[in-house]
C-alpha positions as CSV (number, residue, x, y, z in Angstrom):
1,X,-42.5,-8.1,-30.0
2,X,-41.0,-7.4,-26.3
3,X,-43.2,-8.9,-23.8
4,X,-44.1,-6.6,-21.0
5,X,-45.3,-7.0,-16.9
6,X,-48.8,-5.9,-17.5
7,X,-50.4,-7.3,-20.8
8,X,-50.7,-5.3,-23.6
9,X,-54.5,-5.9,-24.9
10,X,-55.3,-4.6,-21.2
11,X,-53.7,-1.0,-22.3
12,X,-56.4,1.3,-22.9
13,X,-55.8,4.2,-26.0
14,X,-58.2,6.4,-26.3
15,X,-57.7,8.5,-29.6
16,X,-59.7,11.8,-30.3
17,X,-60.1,14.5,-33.5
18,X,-60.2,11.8,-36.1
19,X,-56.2,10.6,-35.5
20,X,-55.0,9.3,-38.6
21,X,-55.2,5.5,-39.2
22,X,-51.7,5.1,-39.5
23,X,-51.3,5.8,-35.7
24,X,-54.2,2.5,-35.0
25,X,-51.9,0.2,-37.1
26,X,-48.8,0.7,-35.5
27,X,-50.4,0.6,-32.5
28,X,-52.0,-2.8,-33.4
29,X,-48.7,-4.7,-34.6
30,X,-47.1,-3.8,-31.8
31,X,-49.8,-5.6,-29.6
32,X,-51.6,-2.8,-28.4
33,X,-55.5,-3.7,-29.6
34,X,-57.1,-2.0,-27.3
35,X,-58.4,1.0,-28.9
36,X,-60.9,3.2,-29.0
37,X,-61.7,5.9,-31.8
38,X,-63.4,9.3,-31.3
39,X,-64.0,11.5,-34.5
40,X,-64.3,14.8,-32.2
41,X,-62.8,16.4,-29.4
42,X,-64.1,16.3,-25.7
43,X,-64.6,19.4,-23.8
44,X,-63.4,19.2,-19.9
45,X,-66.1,17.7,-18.2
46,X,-66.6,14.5,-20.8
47,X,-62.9,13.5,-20.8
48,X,-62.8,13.7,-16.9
49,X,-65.6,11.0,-17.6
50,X,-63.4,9.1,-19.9
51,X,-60.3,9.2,-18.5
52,X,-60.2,7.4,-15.5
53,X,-59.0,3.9,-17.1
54,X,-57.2,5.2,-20.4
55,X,-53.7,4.7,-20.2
56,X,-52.8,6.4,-23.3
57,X,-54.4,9.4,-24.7
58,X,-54.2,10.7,-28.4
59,X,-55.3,14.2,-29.2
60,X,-54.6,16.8,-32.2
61,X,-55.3,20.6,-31.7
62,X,-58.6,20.8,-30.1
63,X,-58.7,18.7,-27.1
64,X,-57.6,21.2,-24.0
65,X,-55.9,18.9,-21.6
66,X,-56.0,21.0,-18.2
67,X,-54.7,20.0,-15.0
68,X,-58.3,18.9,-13.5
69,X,-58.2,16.3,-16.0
70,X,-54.5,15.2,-15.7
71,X,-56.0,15.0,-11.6
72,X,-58.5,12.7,-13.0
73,X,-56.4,10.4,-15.3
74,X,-55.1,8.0,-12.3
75,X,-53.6,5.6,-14.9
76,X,-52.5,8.0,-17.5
77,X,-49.3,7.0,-18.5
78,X,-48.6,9.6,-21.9
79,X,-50.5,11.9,-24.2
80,X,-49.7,11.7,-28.1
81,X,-50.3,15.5,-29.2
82,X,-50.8,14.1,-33.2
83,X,-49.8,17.8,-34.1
84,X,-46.7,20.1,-34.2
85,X,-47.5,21.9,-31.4
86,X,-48.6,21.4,-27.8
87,X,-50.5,24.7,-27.2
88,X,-53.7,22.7,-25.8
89,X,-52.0,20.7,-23.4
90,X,-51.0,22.2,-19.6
91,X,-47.6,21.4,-19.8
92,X,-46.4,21.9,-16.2
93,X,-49.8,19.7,-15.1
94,X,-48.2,16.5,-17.1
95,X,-45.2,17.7,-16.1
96,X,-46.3,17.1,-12.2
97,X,-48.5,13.6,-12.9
98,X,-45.4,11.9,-14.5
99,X,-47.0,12.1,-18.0
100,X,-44.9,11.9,-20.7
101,X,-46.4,14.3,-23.6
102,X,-44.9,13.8,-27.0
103,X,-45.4,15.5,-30.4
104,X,-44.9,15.3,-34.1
105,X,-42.6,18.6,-34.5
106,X,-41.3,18.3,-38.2
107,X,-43.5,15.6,-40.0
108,X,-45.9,18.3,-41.6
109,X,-42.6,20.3,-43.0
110,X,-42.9,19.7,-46.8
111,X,-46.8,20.2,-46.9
112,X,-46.4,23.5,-45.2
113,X,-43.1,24.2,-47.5
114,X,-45.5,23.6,-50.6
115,X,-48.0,25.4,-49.6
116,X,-46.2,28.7,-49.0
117,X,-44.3,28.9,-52.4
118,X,-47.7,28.4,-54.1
119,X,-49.2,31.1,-52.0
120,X,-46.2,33.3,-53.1
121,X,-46.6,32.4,-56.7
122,X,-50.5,32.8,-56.9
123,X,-49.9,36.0,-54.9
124,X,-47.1,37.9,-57.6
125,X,-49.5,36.7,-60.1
126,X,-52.6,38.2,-58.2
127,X,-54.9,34.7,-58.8
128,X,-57.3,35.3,-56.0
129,X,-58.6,38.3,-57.3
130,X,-58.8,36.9,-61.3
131,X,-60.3,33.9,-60.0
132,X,-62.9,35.6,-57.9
133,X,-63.2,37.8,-61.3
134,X,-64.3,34.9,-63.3
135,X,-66.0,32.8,-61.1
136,X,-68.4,36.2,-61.5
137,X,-68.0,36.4,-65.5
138,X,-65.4,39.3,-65.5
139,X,-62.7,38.5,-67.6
140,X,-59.8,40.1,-65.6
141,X,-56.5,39.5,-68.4
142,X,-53.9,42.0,-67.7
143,X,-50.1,41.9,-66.8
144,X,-50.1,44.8,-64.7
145,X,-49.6,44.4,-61.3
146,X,-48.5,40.3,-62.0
147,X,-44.9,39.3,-61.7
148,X,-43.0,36.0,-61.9
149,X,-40.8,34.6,-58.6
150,X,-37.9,34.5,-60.9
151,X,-35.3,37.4,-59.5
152,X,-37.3,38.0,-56.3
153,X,-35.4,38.2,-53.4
154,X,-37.6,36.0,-50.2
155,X,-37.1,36.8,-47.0
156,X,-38.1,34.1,-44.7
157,X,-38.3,34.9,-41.1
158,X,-37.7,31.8,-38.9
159,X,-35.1,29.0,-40.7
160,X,-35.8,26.0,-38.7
161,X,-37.4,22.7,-40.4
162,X,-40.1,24.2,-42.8
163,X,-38.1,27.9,-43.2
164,X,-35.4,26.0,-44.0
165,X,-37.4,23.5,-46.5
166,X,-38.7,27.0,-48.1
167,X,-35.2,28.6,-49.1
168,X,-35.2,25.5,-50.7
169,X,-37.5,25.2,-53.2
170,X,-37.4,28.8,-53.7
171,X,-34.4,28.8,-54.8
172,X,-35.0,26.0,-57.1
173,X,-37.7,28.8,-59.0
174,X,-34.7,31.4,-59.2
175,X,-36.2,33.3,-56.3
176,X,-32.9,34.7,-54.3
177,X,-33.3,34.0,-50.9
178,X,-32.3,35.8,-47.8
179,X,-33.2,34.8,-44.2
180,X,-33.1,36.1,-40.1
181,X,-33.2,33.7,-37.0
182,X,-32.4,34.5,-33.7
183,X,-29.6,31.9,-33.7
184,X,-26.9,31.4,-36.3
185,X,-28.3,28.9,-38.6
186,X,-26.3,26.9,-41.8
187,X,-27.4,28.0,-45.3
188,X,-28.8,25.6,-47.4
189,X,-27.7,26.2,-51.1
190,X,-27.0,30.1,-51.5
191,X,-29.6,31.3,-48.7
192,X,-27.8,34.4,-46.6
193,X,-28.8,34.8,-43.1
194,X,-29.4,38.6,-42.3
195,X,-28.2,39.8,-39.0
196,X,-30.9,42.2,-38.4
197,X,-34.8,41.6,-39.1
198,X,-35.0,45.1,-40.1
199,X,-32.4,44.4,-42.8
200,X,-34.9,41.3,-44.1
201,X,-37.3,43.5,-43.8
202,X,-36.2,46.5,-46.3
203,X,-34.7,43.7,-48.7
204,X,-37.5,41.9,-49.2
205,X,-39.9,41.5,-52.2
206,X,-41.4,38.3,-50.3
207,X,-41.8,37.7,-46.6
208,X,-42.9,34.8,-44.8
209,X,-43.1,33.3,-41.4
210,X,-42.1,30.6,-40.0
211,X,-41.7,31.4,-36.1
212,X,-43.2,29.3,-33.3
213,X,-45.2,31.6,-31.2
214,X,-43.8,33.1,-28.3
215,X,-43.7,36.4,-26.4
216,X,-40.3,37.3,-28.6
217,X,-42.9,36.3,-31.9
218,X,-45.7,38.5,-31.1
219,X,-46.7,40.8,-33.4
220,X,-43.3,40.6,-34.9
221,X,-45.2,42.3,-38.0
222,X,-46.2,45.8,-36.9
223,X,-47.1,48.9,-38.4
224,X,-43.9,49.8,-37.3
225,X,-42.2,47.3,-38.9
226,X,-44.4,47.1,-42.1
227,X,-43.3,50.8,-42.8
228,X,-39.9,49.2,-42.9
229,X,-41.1,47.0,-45.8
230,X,-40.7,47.9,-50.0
231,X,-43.9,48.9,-51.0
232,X,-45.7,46.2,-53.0
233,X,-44.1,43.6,-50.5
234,X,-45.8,39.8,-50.3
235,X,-46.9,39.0,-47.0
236,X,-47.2,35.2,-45.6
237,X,-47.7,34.2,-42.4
238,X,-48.3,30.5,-42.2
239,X,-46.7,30.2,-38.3
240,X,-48.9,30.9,-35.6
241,X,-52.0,33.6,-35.3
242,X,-50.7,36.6,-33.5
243,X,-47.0,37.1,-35.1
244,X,-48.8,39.5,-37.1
245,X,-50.8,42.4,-36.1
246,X,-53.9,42.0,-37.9
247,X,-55.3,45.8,-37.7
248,X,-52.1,46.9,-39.0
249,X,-51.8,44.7,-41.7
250,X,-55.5,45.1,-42.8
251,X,-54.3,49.0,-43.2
252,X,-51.3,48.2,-44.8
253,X,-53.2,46.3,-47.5
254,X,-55.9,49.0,-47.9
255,X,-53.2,51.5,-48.6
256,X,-51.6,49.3,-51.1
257,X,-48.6,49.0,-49.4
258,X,-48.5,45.3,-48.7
259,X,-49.4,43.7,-52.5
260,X,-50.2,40.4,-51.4
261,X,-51.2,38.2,-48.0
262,X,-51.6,35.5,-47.7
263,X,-52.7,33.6,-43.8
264,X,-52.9,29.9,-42.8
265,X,-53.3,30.9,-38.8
266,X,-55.1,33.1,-37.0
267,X,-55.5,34.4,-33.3
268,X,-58.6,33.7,-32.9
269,X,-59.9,30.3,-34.7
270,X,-63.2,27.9,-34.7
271,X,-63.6,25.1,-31.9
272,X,-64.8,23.2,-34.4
273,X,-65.8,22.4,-38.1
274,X,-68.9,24.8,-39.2
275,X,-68.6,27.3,-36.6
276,X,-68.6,30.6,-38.4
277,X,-64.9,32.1,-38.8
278,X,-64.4,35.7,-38.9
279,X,-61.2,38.0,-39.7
280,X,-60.7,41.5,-40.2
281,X,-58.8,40.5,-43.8
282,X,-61.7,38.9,-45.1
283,X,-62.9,40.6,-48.1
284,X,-59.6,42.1,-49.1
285,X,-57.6,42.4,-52.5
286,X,-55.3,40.0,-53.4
287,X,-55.5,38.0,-49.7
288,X,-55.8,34.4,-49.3
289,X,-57.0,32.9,-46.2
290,X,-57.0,29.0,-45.6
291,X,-58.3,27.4,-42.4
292,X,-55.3,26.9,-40.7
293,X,-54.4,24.3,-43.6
294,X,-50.7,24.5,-43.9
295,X,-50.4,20.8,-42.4
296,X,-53.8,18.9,-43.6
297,X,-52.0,16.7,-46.5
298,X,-52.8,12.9,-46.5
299,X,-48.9,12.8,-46.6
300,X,-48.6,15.0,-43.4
301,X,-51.4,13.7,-41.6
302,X,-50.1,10.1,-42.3
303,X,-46.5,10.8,-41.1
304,X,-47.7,12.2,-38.0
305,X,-49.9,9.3,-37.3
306,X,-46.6,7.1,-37.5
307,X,-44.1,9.5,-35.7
308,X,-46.2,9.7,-32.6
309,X,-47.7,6.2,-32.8
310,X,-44.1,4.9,-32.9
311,X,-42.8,7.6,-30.1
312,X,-45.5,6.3,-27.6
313,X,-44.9,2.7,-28.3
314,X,-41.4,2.9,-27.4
315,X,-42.0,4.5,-24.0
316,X,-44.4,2.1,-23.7
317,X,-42.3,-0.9,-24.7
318,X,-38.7,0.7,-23.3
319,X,-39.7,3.5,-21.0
320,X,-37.6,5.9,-23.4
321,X,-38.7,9.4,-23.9
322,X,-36.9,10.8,-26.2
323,X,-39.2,13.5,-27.6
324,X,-40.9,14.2,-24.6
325,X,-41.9,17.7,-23.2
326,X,-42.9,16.7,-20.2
327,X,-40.6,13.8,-18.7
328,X,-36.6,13.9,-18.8
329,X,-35.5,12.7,-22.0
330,X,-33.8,8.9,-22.2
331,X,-32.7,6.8,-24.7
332,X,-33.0,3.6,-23.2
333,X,-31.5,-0.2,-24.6
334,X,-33.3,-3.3,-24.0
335,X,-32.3,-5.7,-22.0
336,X,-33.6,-8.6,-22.5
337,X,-32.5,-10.9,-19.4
338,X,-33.4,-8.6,-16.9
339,X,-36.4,-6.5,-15.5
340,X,-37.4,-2.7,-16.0
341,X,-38.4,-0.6,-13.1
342,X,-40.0,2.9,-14.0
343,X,-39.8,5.8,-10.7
344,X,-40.7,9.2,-11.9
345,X,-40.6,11.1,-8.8
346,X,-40.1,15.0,-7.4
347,X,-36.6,16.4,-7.9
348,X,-36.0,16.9,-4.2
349,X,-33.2,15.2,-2.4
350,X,-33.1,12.5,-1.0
351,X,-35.2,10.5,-3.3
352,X,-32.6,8.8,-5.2
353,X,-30.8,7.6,-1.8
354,X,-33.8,6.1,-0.6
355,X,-34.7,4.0,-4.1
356,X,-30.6,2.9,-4.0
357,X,-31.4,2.1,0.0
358,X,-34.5,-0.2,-1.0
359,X,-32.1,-1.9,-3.6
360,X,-29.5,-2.4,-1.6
361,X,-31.1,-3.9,1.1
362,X,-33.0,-6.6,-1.1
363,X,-29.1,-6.9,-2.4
364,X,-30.4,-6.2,-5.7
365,X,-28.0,-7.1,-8.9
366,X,-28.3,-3.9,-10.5
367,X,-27.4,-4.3,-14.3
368,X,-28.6,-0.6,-15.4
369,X,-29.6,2.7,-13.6
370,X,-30.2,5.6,-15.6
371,X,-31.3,9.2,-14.7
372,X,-32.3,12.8,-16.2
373,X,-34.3,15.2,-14.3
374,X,-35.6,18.3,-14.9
375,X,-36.6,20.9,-12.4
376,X,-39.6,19.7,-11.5
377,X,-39.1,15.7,-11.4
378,X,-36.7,13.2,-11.7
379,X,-37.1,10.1,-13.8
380,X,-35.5,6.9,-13.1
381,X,-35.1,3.1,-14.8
382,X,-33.3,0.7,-13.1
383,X,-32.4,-2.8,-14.8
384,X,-32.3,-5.0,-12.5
385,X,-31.8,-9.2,-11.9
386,X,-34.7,-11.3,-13.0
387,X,-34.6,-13.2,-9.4
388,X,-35.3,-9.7,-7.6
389,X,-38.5,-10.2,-5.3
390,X,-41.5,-8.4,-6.3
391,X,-41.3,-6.9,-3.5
392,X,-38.8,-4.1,-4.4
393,X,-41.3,-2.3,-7.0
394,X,-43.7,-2.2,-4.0
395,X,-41.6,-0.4,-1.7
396,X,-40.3,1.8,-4.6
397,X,-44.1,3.1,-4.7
398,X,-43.8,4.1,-1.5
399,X,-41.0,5.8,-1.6
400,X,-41.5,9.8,-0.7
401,X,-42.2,12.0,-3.1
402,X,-43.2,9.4,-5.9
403,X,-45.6,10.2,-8.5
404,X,-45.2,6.8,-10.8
405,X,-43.4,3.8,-10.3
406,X,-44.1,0.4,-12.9
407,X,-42.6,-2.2,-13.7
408,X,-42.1,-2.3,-17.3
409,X,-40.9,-5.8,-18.1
């Protein structure tokens, strides 16, 4: 366990939204017992409240982290968004304290994969409606209407990590699989990438989403678009809320030209668990709609607990940041007979010939100096002699146009 300048049990994590466990044990065996466990989110006002000694904060999808409370966290050091997104956090705010923000990107991948192909299946088949039917006493056996994946052809807009993880497993059902992306992507197994979405589109017998939501994504799905789409087409979106235009697919369904939807996301979701949820496709035929579910495995929720655990430990431990949205990326080695000096700083000139002025006139034994910057700030770790006067990370503080500088170990 690497020893660093300020002691460990004295790091204060605040986790919020019920963070799995997983993310409290790594935390704990790599000396960080300081720890403090929220089941809910905090609005605004009560995490301004909190914040003010919490080094590290851990949040999932509800938590807004604005730039009033990234004024108030004076010893925030990094934000674990225990989620694939970063939606709820102000970017360019953490961005401008010298917080590094990281995420869990891909660890959810196979529990949303899973859930879409059994949407699809349940969807050809048209379960929702049969169970509903005999959950009621009407005995609803028929084949018309009910088809198997086998010989489909999917089209699965998107072919990043869980797109990707789709085409997969479809294939493994006999379902032929086509796909679009904005940028050339590899097949995996006999997959063909589309070079038009229209093309998906009119090929289709299954479509689903897997787009990160942007203003290129929005309403992607339009009436415009749905017209372009066989009749009797199978819609999933389990992506993000507005890549589909609800109205339009509400109409589409009513005229029976879309067969099947089913939706995991939606624009306009609950703050919290039993607020009431409402969606113009409730109350259709043959629609499923799951509260925003596509990641909510033990398996998913546990990986993510690890991944961003781990991720924060190691800027903690190393000042690395790979993974970070916020703060340059570095990989960083450790070096164990020397110390670590953190300066995040504007990316102005000037500032990195005033921290190699300060080092130069302490004649400091420099045994590492590594820098990435972004457009906003620059971050840099020096590695420098053990015998170096404290005196140096002092004056780095005061250097202009600081906004962090630590000693790390």
């Amino acid at each position: 366990m690497l020893a660093t300048s300020y002691p460990k049990e004295k790091i204060k994590i605040l986790l919020l939204e019920n963070i799995n466990p997983a993310a409290v044990e790594e935390f704990q065996k790599a000396g960080y017992t300081n720890v403090e466990l929220h089941t809910g989110a905090l609005n605004e006002k009560q995490l301004c409240e909190k914040i003010a000694d919490v080094h590290i904060l851990g949040i999932r999808s509800k938590t807004h982290l604005t730039k009033t409370i990234f004024d108030h966290g004076n010893k925030l050091l990094s934000v674990g968004c225990f989620c694939i997104g970063t939606n709820q956090v102000e970017l360019n705010a953490a961005t401008n304290s010298g917080v590094a923000v990281f995420n869990s990107p891909f660890s959810n991948t196979r529990s949303v994969a899973e859930l879409a192909i059994a949407e699809m299946i349940f969807l050809l088949r048209k379960i929702p409606d049969k169970n509903i039917g005999a959950h009621r006493g009407d005995w609803l056996k028929e084949s018309q209407g009910c088809y198997e994946a086998r010989g489909k052809t999917l089209g699965i807009i998107g072919y990043g990590h869980i797109g990707s993880q789709v085409s997969v497993l479809a294939e493994a059902l006999g379902v032929n699989v086509i796909f679009y992306d904005i940028i050339p992507k590899l097949p995996l197994g006999n997959a063909q990438q589309m070079k038009l979405l229209d093309q998906l589109l009119k090929k289709s017998d299954i479509i689903t989403l897997h787009v990160p939501g942007t203003p290129l994504t929005k309403n992607i799905i339009n009436a415009e678009r749905i017209r372009l789409m066989k009749k009797g087409v199978i819609l999933l979106n389990l992506s993000r809320g507005d890549v589909i235009d609800t109205d339009a697919v509400k109409k589409a369904i009513e005229e029976k030209h879309i067969h099947g939807l089913a939706v995991d996301v939606f624009p306009d979701e609950p703050e919290a668990k039993g607020e009431k949820f409402v969606s113009p496709l409730q109350n259709l035929p043959n629609v499923i709609l799951t509260p925003h579910i596509g990641g909510s495995t033990t398996e998913a929720q546990k990986n993510i607990g690890t991944d961003v655990a781990e991720k924060l430990i190691r800027f903690m431990d190393t000042g690395s940041t790979v993974g970070s949205l916020s703060v340059p990326s570095l990989s960083l080695p450790v070096q164990h007979e020397a110390h670590r000096l953190l300066h995040i700083h504007k990316n102005v000139s000037g500032v990195l010939s005033e921290i190699n002025g300060i080092l130069s006139g302490h004649r400091v034994n420099i045994l590492g100096e590594y820098l990435q910057t972004n457009p906003q700030i620059g971050y840099v770790v020096l590695d420098i002699d053990r015998q170096t006067s404290k005196k140096v990370i002092e004056e780095l503080k005061r250097v202009k146009h600081t906004i962090k500088a630590r000693s790390l170990y």
